[in-house]
N, C-alpha and C positions, 0 to 999 in steps of 0.2 A: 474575174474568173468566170465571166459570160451567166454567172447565176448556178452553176455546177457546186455540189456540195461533194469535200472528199468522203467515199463510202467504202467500206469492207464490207463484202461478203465473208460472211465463215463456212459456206459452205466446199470453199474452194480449199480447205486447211484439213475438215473432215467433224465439223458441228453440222449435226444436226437438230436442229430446236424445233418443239411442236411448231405445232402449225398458228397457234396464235400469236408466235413472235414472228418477224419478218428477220428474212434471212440475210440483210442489209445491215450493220453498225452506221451511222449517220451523224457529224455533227456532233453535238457534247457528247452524244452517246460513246462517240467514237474517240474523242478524249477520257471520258472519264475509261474505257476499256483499256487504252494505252497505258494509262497512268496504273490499272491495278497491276494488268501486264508485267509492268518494270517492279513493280512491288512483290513480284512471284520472282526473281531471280534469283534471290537466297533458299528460296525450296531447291528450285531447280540444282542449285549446286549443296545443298543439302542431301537429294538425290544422287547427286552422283557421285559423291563421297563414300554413301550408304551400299551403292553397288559393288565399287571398289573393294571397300570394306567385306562383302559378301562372295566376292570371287575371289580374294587373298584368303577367305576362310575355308573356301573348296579347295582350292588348291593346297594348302596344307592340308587337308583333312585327305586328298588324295594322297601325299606325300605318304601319311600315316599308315594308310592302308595298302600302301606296295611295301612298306618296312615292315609292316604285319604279316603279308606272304610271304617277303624275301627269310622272317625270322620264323615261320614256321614251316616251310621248305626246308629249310637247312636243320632243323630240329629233324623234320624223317630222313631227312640224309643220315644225320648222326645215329639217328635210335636202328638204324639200318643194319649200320657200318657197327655198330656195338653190339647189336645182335649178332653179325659173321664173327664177330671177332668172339663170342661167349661159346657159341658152338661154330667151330671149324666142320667144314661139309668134307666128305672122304677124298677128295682131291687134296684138299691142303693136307689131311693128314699125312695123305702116300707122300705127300714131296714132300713133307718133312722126314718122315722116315728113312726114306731114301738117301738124302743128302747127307745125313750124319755116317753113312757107313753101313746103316743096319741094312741087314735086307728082306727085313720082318714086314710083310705088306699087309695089310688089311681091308677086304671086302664087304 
């Protein structure tokens, strides 16, 4: 291999180590770093189970909170509509008056 040793930089991934580490992996270093590497794989997908888990809990908790508008919109529609209906305004009263025959109007 001409006397070339294989090397990682980390600074091409986005490590930055002080200054008194060399920014080079070399050699066992660079085996023993693989090998922890592959030993991080069960976080990793630990993590992203966990995120899963955290956007399936937004998403329902959104769900929640548009059924919460949708169910309190429709309560002031109702208390609205039930209010016209306890006190009739003098329009409905004239057309009801009118329709039956009477011709008793009220201002």
């Amino acid at each position: 291999m001409d006397g070339r040793q294989n090397c990682f930089n980390v600074t091409h991934v986005g490590f930055r180590l002080p200054r008194r580490f060399k920014d080079e992996i070399c050699g066992v270093e660079l085996t023993n770093f693989c090998t922890s590497a592959q030993e991080a794989g069960p976080l990793y997908i630990a993590a992203f189970v966990g995120c899963l888990v955290l956007v399936i809990g937004l998403i329902h908790f959104m769900c929640c909170l548009s059924a919460n508008y949708a169910h309190i919109k429709d309560g002031i529609k109702l208390r609205k509509y039930e209010d016209a209906a306890k006190f009739p305004t003098d329009e409905t009263e004239f057309s009801t008056l009118t329709k039956g025959g009477n011709s008793k109007t009220t201002y």
